[in-house]
C-alpha positions as CSV (number, residue, x, y, z in Angstrom):
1,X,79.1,-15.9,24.3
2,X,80.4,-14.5,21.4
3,X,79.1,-10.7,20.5
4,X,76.6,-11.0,17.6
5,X,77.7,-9.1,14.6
6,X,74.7,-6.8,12.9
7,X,74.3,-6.4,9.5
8,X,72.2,-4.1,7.7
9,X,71.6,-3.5,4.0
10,X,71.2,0.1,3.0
11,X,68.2,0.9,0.4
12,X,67.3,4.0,-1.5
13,X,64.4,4.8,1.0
14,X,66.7,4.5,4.3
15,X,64.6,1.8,5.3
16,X,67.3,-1.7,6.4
17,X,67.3,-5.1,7.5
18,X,69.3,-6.3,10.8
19,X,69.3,-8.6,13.5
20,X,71.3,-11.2,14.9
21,X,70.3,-15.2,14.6
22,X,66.9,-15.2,13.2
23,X,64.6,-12.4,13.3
24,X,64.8,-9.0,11.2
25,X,64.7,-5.8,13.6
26,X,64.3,-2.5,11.3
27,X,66.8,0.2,11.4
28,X,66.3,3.9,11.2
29,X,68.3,4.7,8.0
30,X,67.4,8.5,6.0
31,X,68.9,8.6,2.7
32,X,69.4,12.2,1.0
33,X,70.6,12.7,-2.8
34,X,73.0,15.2,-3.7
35,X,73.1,16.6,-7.2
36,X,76.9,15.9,-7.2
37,X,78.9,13.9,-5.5
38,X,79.4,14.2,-1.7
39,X,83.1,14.0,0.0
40,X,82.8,16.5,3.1
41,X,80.6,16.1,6.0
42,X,79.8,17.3,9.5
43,X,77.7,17.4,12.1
44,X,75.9,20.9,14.0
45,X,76.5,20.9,17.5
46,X,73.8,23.8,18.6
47,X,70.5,22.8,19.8
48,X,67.7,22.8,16.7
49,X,64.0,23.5,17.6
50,X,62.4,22.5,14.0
51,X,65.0,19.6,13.3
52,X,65.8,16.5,14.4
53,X,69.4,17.2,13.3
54,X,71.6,19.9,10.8
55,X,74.3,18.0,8.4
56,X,76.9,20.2,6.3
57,X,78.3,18.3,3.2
58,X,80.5,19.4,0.5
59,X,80.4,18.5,-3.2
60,X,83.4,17.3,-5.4
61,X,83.5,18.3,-8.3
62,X,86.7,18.3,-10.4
63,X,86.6,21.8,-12.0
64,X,86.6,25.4,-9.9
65,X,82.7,25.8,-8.9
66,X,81.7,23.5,-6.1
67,X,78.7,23.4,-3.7
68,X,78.3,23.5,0.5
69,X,74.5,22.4,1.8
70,X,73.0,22.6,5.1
71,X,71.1,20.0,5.6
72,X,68.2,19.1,8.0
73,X,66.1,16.0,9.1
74,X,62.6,16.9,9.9
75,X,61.5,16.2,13.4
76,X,61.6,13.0,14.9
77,X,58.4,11.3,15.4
78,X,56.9,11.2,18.5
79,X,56.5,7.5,18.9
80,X,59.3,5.1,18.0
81,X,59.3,4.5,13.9
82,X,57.2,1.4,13.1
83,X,56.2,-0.5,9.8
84,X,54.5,2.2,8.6
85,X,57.1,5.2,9.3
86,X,57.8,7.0,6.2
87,X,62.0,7.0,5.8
88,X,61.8,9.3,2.5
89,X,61.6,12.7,2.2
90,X,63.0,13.3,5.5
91,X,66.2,15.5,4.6
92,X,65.8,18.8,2.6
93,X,68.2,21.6,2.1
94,X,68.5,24.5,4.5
95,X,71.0,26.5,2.7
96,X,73.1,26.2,-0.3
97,X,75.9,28.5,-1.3
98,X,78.7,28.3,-3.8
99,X,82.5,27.2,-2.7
100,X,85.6,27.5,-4.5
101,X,87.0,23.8,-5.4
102,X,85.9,20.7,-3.2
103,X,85.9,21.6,0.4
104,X,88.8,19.1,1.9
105,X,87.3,19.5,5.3
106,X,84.1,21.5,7.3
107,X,83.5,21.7,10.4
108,X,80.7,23.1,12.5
109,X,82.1,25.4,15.7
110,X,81.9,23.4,19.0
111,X,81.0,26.3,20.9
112,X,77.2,26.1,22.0
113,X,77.2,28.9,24.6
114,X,74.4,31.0,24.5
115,X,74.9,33.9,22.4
116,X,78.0,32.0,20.1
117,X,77.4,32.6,16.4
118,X,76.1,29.6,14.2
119,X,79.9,29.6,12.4
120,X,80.8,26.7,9.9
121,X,84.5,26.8,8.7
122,X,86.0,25.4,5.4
123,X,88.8,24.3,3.8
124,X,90.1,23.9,0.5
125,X,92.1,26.4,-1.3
126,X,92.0,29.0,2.1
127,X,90.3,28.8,5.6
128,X,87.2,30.3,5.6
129,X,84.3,31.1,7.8
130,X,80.6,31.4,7.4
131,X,77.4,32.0,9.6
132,X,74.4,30.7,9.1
133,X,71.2,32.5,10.4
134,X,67.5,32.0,10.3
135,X,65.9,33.8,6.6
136,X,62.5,34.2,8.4
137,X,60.3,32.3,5.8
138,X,59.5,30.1,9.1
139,X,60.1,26.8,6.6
140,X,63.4,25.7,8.7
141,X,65.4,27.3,5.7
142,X,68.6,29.2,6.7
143,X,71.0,32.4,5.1
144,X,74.7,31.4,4.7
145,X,76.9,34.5,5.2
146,X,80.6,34.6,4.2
147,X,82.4,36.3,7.3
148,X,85.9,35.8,6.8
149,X,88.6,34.1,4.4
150,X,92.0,34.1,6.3
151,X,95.2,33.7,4.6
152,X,98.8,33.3,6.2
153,X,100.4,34.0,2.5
154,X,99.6,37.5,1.4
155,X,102.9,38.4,-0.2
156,X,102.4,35.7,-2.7
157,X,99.5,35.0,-5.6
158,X,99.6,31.3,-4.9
159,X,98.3,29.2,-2.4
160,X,98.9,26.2,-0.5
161,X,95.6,24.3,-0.7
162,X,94.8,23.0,3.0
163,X,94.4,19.6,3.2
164,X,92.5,19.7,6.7
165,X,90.9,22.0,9.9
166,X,90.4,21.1,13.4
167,X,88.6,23.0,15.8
168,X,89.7,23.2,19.5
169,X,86.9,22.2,21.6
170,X,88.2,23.7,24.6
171,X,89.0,26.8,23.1
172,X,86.6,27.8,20.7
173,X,88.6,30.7,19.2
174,X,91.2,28.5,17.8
175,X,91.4,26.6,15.0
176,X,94.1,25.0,13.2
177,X,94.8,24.0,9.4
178,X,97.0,21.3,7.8
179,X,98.5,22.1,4.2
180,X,100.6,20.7,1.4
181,X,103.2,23.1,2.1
182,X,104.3,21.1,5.2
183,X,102.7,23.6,7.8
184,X,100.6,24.0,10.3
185,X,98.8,27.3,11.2
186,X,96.7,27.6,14.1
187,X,94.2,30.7,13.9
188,X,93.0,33.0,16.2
189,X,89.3,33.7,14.9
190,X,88.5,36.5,16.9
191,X,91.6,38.3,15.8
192,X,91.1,36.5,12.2
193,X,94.9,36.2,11.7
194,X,97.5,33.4,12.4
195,X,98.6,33.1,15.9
196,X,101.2,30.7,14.9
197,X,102.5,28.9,11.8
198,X,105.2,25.8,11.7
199,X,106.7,23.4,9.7
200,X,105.3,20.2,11.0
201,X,106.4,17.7,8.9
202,X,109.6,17.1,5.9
203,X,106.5,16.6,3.3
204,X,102.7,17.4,2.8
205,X,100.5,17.3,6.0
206,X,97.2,15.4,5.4
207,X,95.4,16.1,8.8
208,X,95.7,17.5,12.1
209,X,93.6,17.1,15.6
210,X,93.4,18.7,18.8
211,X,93.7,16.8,22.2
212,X,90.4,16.2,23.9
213,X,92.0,15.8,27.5
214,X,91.7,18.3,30.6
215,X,94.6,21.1,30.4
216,X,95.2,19.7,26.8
217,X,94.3,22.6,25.2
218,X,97.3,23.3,24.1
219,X,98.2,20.0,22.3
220,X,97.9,18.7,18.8
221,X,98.9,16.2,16.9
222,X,99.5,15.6,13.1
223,X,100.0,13.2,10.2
224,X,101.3,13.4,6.5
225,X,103.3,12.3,3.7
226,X,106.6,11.4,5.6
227,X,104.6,8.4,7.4
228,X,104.8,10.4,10.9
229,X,103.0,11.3,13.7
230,X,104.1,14.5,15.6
231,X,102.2,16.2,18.4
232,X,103.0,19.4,19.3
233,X,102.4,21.6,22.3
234,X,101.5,25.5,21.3
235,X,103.7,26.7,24.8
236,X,106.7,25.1,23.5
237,X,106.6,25.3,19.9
238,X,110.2,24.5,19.5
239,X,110.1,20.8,20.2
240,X,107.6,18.4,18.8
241,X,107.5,14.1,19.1
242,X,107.3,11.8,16.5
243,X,105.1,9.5,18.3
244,X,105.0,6.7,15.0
245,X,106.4,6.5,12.1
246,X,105.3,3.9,9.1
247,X,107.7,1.1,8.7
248,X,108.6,2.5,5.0
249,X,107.5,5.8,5.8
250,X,104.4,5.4,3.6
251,X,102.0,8.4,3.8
252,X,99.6,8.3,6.9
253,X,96.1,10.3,5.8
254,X,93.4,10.6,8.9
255,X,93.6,11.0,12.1
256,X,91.4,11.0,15.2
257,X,91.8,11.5,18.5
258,X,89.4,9.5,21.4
259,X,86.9,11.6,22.5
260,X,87.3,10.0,26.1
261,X,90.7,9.0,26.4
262,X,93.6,11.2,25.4
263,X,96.1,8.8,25.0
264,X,94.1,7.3,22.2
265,X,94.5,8.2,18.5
266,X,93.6,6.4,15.5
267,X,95.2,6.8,12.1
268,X,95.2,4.8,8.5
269,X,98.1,4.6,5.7
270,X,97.3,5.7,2.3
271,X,95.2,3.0,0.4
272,X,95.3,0.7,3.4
273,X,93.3,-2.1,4.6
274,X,94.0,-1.7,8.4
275,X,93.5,1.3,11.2
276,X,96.5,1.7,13.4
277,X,95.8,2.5,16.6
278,X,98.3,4.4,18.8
279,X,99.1,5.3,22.8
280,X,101.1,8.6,22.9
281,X,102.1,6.8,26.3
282,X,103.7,3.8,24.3
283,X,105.1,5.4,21.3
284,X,106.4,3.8,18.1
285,X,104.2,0.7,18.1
286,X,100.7,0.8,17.8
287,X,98.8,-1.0,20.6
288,X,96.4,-2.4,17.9
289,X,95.7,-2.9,14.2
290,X,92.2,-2.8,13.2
291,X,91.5,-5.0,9.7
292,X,87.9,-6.4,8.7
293,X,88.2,-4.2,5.7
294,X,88.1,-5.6,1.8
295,X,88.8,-2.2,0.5
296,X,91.2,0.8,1.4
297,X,90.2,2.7,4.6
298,X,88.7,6.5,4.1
299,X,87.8,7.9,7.5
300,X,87.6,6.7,11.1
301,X,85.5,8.1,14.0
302,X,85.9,7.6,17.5
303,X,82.7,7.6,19.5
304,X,82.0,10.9,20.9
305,X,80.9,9.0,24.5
306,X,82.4,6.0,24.9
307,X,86.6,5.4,24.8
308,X,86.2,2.3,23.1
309,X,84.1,2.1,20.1
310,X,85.8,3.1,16.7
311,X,84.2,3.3,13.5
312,X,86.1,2.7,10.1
313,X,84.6,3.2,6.4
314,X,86.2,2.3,3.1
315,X,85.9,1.1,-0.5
316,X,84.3,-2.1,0.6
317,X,81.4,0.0,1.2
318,X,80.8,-1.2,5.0
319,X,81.2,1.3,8.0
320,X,82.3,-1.0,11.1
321,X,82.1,-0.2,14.1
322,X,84.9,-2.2,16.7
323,X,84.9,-2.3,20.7
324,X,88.8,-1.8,22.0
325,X,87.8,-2.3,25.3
326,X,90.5,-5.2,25.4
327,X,93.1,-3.8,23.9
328,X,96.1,-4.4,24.1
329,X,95.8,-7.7,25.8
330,X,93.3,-8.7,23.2
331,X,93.3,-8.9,20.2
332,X,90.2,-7.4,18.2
333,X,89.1,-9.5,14.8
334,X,85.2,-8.4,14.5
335,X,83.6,-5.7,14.8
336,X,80.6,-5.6,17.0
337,X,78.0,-4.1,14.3
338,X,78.4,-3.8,10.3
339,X,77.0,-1.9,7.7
340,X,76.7,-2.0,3.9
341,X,76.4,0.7,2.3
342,X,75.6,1.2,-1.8
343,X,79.1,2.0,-2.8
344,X,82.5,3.4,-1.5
345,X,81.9,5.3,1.5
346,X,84.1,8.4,1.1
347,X,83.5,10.0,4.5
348,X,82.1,9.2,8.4
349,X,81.4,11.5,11.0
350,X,79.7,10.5,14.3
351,X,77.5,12.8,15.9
352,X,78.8,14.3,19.4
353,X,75.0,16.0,20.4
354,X,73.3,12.5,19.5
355,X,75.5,9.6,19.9
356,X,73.9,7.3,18.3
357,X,73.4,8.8,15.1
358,X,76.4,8.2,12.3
359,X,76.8,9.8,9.0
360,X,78.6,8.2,6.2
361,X,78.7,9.3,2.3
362,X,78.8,7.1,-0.9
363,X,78.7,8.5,-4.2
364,X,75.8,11.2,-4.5
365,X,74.2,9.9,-1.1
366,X,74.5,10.7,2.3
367,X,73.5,8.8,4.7
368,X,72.5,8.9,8.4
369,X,72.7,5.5,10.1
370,X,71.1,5.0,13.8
371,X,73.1,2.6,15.5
């Protein structure tokens, strides 16, 4: 039988319809507005004891001033939500503190150990690192703390605005930067100084990842402006592989790799309808395509437990989320659940701690989506 596709209409007070064939099945939706609009996003990985979850998002605001929040969802009920669940007023602000220009990227660190500092790292004009820590007023309400601003370029007074961060998982103390300059620099945060910088690609860089495999570490892969894919390996920095390159060599903007499966990554062309997605074992061709999109393609997230579920957002304002579990033998058409959103959904992240919570933002709105 053929999968039922889900659809669910998004609504000011997070509350949504669904189902498949018949019936209407409600869906946990919390909606929080921003007083600007919202392009950055991530998800906390420690353990919360007076939240249900912690969100980061960024403003973007075309002028110098810009905004970070810290944002939490009040405890989770008890007892399943019914009818009579209240889906507003469920997100308030933690923490707020000022950022120069848009962030292009945060991240929360991955490292949960006991004792690991509560860091979030941005990026926009440099790399820089904050810690968040309780301000005792026992309301759930944190202080943000600038503890670092790192910058590779000291001998000049202009900057390369960075276009993206990743943070190795298995190695908490690195993290590495994409900018317009054509490098990459991977950090050493205890140390708070470059351990290496290269010139990854013949134009701008747009993003970078780190590989998710065992003794992969080491490995990274990036995309930019000259259509390419390279992956690198930081013990032999002299080589690096062009794994794809676009057919015209039109700029590639995201990329993700699979939280399960290392040979896995997804990546999207600038203003493109379609997600490629790529074996590092079969390079130059992508072993899929994804479409279903009416509008261009702004983020993708693989699922944080399962090797085969993607999710992919655009300017059609629906987040899909596709099973490749055939692939390459099959060719996937639909995806297996749908959501519309209000309006263009800039950004998607999906929550490692909690799998099956999703985030997406639209305008002044984020959005958490239980799926």
């Amino acid at each position: 039988a053929e999968e039922a596709k889900k659809t669910s209409e998004g609504s000011e007070g997070g509350e949504g319809s669904g189902g498949s064939g018949g019936g209407s099945t409600r869906k946990e939706i919390y909606t929080y507005k921003a007083p600007w609009t919202v392009f950055s996003l991530a998800w906390s990985h420690q353990p919360e004891t007076d939240a249900q979850f912690r969100l980061a998002i960024g403003s973007y605001v075309e002028q110098y001033s810009n905004s970070v929040q810290i944002i939490k969802k009040k405890p989770a009920p008890k007892d399943p939500p019914d009818a009579g669940h209240n889906y507003e007023n469920q997100c308030y602000v933690a923490a707020e503190f000022d950022h120069p220009y848009p962030c292009t990227k945060i991240l929360w660190s991955p490292d949960t150990s006991s004792g690991a500092r509560d860091l979030l790292a941005t990026s926009g004009d440099y790399l820089r690192l904050w810690s968040m820590s309780d301000d005792g007023l026992g309301v759930g309400t944190l202080t943000a703390k600038k503890e670092a601003l790192l910058n590779n370029n000291k001998n000049s007074e202009y900057c390369a605005p960075l276009t993206s961060i990743a943070w190795n998982e298995i190695d908490p103390n690195l993290v590495g930067t994409s900018s317009i300059d054509t490098t990459c620099t991977i950090w050493d945060l205890t140390a708070e100084q470059a351990k290496t910088q290269l010139i990854a690609h013949d134009r701008e860089v747009f993003d970078l990842a780190w590989a998710q495999g065992d003794n992969q570490k080491d490995v990274f892969a990036s995309v930019g402006a000259d259509g390419s894919v390279r992956m690198f390996d930081l013990r032999s920095l002299e080589h690096s592989t062009i794994i794809y390159e676009t057919d015209k060599l039109e700029p590639l903007l995201r990329l993700e790799w699979n939280k399960q499966d290392p040979n896995y990554l997804a990546t999207f062309q600038v203003d493109s309808l379609q997600t490629i997605i790529l074996d590092v074992r079969l390079p130059s061709t992508p072993v899929a395509e994804i479409g279903g999109h009416q509008g261009s393609i702004n983020a993708t997230a693989w699922a944080p437990h399962s090797a085969c579920h993607l999710c992919t957002a655009g300017d059609d304002s629906q987040a899909l989320i596709w099973d490749l579990s055939g692939i390459p033998k099959k060719k996937v058409t639909d995806p297996i659940l749908a959501y519309h959103a209000d309006g263009e959904i800039n950004n998607l992240q999906w929550c490692a701690k909690q799998p099956d919570w999703i985030s997406i933002c639209f305008s002044d709105k984020l959005q958490i989506l239980r799926v």
